[in-house]
N, C-alpha and C positions, 0 to 999 in steps of 0.2 A: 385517551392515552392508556396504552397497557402499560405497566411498570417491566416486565417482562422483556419487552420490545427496546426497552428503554437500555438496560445494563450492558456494564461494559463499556462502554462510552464515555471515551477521554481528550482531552486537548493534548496534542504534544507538536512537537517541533522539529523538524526532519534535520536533523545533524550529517546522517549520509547516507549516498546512493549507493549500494554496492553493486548492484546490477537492477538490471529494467523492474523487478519485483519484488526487492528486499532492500529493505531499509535501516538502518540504525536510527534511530528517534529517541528522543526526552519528553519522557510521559507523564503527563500532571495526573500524579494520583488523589488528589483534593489533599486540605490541610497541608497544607505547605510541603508534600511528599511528593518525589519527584523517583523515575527511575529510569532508566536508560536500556531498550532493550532491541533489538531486532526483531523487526516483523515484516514476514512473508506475505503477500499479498496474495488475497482469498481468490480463487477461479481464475486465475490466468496463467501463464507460465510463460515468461518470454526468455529466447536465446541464451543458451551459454558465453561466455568470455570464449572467444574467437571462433563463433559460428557466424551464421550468416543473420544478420538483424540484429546483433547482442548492440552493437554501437547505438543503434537509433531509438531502439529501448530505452537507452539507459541516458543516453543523451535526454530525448523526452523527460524522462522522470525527472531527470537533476533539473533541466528547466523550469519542471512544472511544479516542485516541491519542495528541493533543498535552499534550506534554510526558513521556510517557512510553517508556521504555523499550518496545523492539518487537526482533523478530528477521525479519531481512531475505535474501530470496536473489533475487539479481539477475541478469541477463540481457543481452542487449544494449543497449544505448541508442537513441534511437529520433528520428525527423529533429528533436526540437527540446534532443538531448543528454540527453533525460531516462531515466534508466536503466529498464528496465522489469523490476519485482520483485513479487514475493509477501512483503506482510508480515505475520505472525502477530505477535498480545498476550494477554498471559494476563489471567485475570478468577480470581481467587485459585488453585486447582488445573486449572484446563479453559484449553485452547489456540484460538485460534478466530482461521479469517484474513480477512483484514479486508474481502478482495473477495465472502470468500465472504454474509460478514454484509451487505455491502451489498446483494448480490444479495438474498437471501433479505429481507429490509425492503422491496424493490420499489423501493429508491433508485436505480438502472440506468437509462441513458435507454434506452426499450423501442424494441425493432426494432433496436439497433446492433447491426453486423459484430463490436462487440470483444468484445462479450458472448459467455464459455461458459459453458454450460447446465452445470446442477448436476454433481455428479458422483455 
C-alpha cells in the first residue's frame, strides 16, 4: 500500500442527484467533521436538462446512489466550485464506480472531451 494512492478518501452519503454526474453529498471528514458539498463526477459527462439521455442519466444515478452511502475521492474543484471526484457504491459484496457504470449503459453524451475511454 502506497499512502499516496490512498488520500482523499472519504465516506459520504448522497443527499442528491442534480443531474446524471453531480451530486450534492455529506462527507465524513473523520473526527466527527462532516461537510456537504457537490461533486462532479471524474471522466464522464452525461446530458444537459432537456437534451436527449439527461432523463435516464439521472434517473440511473438517483437509483443507484441517492440516499445511499458511497466512498468518494476527490480532486480539485472545478469553475463552478464543484469538487471533481470518483465515486464508488457497493451492490452487496462487489464495488462498482459510478462513472464507470454510466459509461458502460451508454448514458455519456457521446463525442464529449470529458469522457475516458474504458480502462
Amino acid at each position: 500500500m502506497t499512502l499516496n494512492n490512498k488520500l482523499y478518501i472519504f465516506k459520504a452519503k448522497v443527499l442528491r442527484v442534480v443531474d446524471g454526474d453531480t451530486l450534492e453529498m455529506r462527507i465524513d471528514l473523520g473526527f466527527h467533521t462532516h461537510t456537504v458539498r457537490k461533486v462532479r463526477l471524474l471522466g464522464v459527462d452525461t446530458p444537459e436538462r432537456g437534451k436527449h439521455g439527461y432523463n435516464e442519466a439521472k434517473a440511473f444515478t438517483t437509483q443507484t446512489v441517492l440516499g445511499k452511502d458511497v466512498y468518494v475521492q476527490t480532486y480539485q474543484a472545478d469553475a463552478f466550485g464543484r469538487y471533481l471526484a470518483d465515486v464508488w457504491y457497493q451492490e452487496g459484496e462487489n464495488e462498482f464506480r459510478l462513472s464507470h457504470e454510466l459509461s458502460n449503459r451508454g448514458l455519456v453524451k457521446e463525442g464529449s472531451k470529458w469522457n475516458e475511454e474504458d480502462e
